[in-house]
C-alpha positions in Angstrom: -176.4 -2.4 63.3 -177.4 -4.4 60.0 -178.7 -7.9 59.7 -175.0 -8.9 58.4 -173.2 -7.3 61.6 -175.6 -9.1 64.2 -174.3 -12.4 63.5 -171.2 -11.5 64.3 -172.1 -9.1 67.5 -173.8 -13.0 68.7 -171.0 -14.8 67.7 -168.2 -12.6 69.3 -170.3 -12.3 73.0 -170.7 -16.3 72.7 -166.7 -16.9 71.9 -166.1 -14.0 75.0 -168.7 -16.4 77.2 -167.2 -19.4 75.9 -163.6 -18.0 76.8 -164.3 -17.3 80.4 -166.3 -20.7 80.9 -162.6 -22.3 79.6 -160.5 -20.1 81.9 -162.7 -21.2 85.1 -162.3 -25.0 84.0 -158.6 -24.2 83.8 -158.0 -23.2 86.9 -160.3 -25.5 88.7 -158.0 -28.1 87.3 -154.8 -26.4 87.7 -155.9 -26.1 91.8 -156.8 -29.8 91.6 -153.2 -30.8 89.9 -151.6 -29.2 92.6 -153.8 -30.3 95.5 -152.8 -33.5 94.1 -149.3 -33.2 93.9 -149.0 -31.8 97.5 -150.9 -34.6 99.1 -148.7 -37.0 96.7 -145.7 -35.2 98.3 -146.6 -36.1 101.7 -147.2 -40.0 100.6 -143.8 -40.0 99.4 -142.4 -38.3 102.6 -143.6 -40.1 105.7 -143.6 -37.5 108.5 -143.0 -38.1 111.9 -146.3 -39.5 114.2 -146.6 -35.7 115.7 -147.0 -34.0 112.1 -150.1 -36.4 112.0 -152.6 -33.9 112.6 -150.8 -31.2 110.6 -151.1 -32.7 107.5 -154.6 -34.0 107.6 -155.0 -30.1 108.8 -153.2 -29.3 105.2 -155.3 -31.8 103.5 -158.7 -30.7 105.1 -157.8 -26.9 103.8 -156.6 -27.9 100.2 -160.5 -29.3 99.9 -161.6 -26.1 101.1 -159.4 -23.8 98.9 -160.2 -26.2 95.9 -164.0 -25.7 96.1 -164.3 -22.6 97.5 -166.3 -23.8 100.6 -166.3 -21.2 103.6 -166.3 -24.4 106.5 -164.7 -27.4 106.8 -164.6 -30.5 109.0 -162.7 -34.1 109.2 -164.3 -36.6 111.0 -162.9 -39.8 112.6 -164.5 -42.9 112.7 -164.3 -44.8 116.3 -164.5 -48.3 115.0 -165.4 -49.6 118.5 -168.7 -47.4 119.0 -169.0 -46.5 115.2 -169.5 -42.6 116.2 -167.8 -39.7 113.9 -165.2 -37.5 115.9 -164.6 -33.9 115.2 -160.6 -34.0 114.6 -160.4 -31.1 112.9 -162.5 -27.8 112.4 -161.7 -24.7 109.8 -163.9 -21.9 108.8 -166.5 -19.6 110.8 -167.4 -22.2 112.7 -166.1 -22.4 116.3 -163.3 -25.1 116.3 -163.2 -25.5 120.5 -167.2 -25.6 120.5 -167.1 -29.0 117.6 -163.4 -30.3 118.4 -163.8 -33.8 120.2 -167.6 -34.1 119.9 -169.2 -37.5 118.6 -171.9 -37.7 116.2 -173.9 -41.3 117.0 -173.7 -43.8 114.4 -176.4 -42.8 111.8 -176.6 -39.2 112.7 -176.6 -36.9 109.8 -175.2 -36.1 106.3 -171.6 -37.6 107.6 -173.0 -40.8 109.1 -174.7 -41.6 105.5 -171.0 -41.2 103.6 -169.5 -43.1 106.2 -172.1 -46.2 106.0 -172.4 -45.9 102.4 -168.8 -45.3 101.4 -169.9 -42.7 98.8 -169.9 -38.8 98.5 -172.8 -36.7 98.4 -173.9 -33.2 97.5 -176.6 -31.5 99.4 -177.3 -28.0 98.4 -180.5 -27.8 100.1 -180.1 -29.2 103.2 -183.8 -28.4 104.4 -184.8 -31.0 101.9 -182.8 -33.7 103.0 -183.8 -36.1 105.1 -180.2 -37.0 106.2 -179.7 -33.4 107.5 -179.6 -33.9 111.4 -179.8 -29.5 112.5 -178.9 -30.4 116.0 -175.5 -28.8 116.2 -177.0 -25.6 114.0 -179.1 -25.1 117.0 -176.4 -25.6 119.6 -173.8 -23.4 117.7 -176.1 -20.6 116.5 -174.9 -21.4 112.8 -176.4 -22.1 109.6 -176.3 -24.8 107.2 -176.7 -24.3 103.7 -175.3 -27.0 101.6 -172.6 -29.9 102.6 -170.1 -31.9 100.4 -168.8 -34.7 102.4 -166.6 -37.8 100.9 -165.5 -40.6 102.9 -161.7 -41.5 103.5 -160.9 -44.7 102.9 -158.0 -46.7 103.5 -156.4 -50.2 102.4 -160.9 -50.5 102.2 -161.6 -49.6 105.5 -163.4 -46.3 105.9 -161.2 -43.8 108.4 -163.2 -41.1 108.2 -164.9 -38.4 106.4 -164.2 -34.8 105.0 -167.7 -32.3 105.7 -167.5 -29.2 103.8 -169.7 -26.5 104.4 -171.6 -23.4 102.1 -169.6 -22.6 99.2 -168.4 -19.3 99.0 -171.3 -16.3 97.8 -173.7 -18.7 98.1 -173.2 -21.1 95.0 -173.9 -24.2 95.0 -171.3 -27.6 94.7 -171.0 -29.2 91.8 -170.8 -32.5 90.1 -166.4 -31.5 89.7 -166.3 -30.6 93.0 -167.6 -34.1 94.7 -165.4 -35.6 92.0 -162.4 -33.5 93.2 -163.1 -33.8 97.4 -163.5 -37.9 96.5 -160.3 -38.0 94.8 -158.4 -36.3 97.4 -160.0 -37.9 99.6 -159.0 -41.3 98.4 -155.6 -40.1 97.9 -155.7 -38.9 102.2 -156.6 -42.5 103.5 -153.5 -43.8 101.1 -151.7 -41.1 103.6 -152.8 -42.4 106.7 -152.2 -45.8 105.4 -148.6 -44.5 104.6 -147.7 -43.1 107.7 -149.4 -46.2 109.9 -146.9 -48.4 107.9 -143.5 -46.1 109.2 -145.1 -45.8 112.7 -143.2 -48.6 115.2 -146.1 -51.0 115.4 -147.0 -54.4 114.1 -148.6 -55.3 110.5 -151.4 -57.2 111.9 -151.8 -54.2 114.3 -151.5 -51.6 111.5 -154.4 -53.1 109.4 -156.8 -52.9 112.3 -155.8 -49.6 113.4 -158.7 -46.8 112.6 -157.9 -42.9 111.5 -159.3 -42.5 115.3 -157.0 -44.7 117.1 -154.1 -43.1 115.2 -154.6 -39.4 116.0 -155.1 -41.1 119.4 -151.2 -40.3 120.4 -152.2 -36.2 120.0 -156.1 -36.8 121.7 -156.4 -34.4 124.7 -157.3 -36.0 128.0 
């Protein structure tokens, strides 16, 4: 290879590095557009109170799928003993071992979003304080990293989406806490929606909690 051709040799593997890098972006936003429309979709179509749970369920896994995270949780906030409730549970992680539990107000990575109405990335979670490895221990599982965004509605915070170790062992990024907050925000516009077509009071329906709504499909 000459000196001339080199340049080129450089320039060509940077446009081909440069090319993929674009066609990742792409699609990143491409998954988010859509993750967006469908959770717009179910705004504009108010399901009945017993698809409740179903489409948080669809929301919870559009997070997942959109940042590649292998576990995912939604937690509700009891506004009368400020604990987090395991609604819903997808991944590796057993669902009937977390489904119901309470995490004390406080407690862990979730507590901190909920209290500080903010998202957070933890891809370390040995050196984070806020880790609480209590459950890791009960449920024989490991905890990598966590992306967890609040979901707030009408300025009340409902709950919280907990996502788990991103597939192969990557790490979150800045797009994906941007993308789980948005969707996030968009979900407690949802619940907001739905409380409004349920048959109850206006006064009742702005002090009703995400918890107290699931509350008609609660087990004993």
């Amino acid at each position: 290879m000459t000196e001339h051709q080199s340049p080129n040799a450089d320039d060509r593997s940077r446009l081909s590095l440069e090319n993929v890098r674009l066609a990742g972006e792409v699609s990143t936003l491409r998954s988010f557009i859509e993750a967006l429309d469908e959770v717009m979709g179910a705004i504009e179509s108010p399901q009945p109170d017993a698809q409740v749970i179903e489409l948080l369920n669809e929301i919870l896994g559009i997070t997942m799928k959109l940042t590649h995270a292998q576990d995912g949780s939604l937690l509700a906030r009891d506004e009368d003993t400020e604990e987090l409730v395991f609604i819903l549970v997808r991944g590796e992680i057993s669902s009937e071992e977390l489904l119901w539990r309470r995490i004390p107000r406080g407690q862990g990575i979730a507590s901190w979003v909920v209290e500080n109405r903010r998202t957070t990335i933890v891809n370390n979670v040995q050196m984070d304080d806020r880790f609480d490895g209590q459950l890791d221990q009960e449920l024989d599982f490991h905890t990598q990293a966590v992306l967890a965004a609040p979901i707030i509605g009408r300025g009340k915070v409902l709950g919280v989406i907990e996502l788990l170790n991103k597939e192969n062992s990557k790490l979150f990024s800045l797009p994906d806490q941007t993308h789980l907050g948005l969707v996030c925000r968009f979900a407690g516009e949802l619940l907001e929606s739905l409380l409004q077509h349920q048959n109850i009071g206006v006064e009742d329906t702005l002090t009703l909690t995400l918890s107290h709504t699931l509350s008609i499909i609660r087990k004993p």
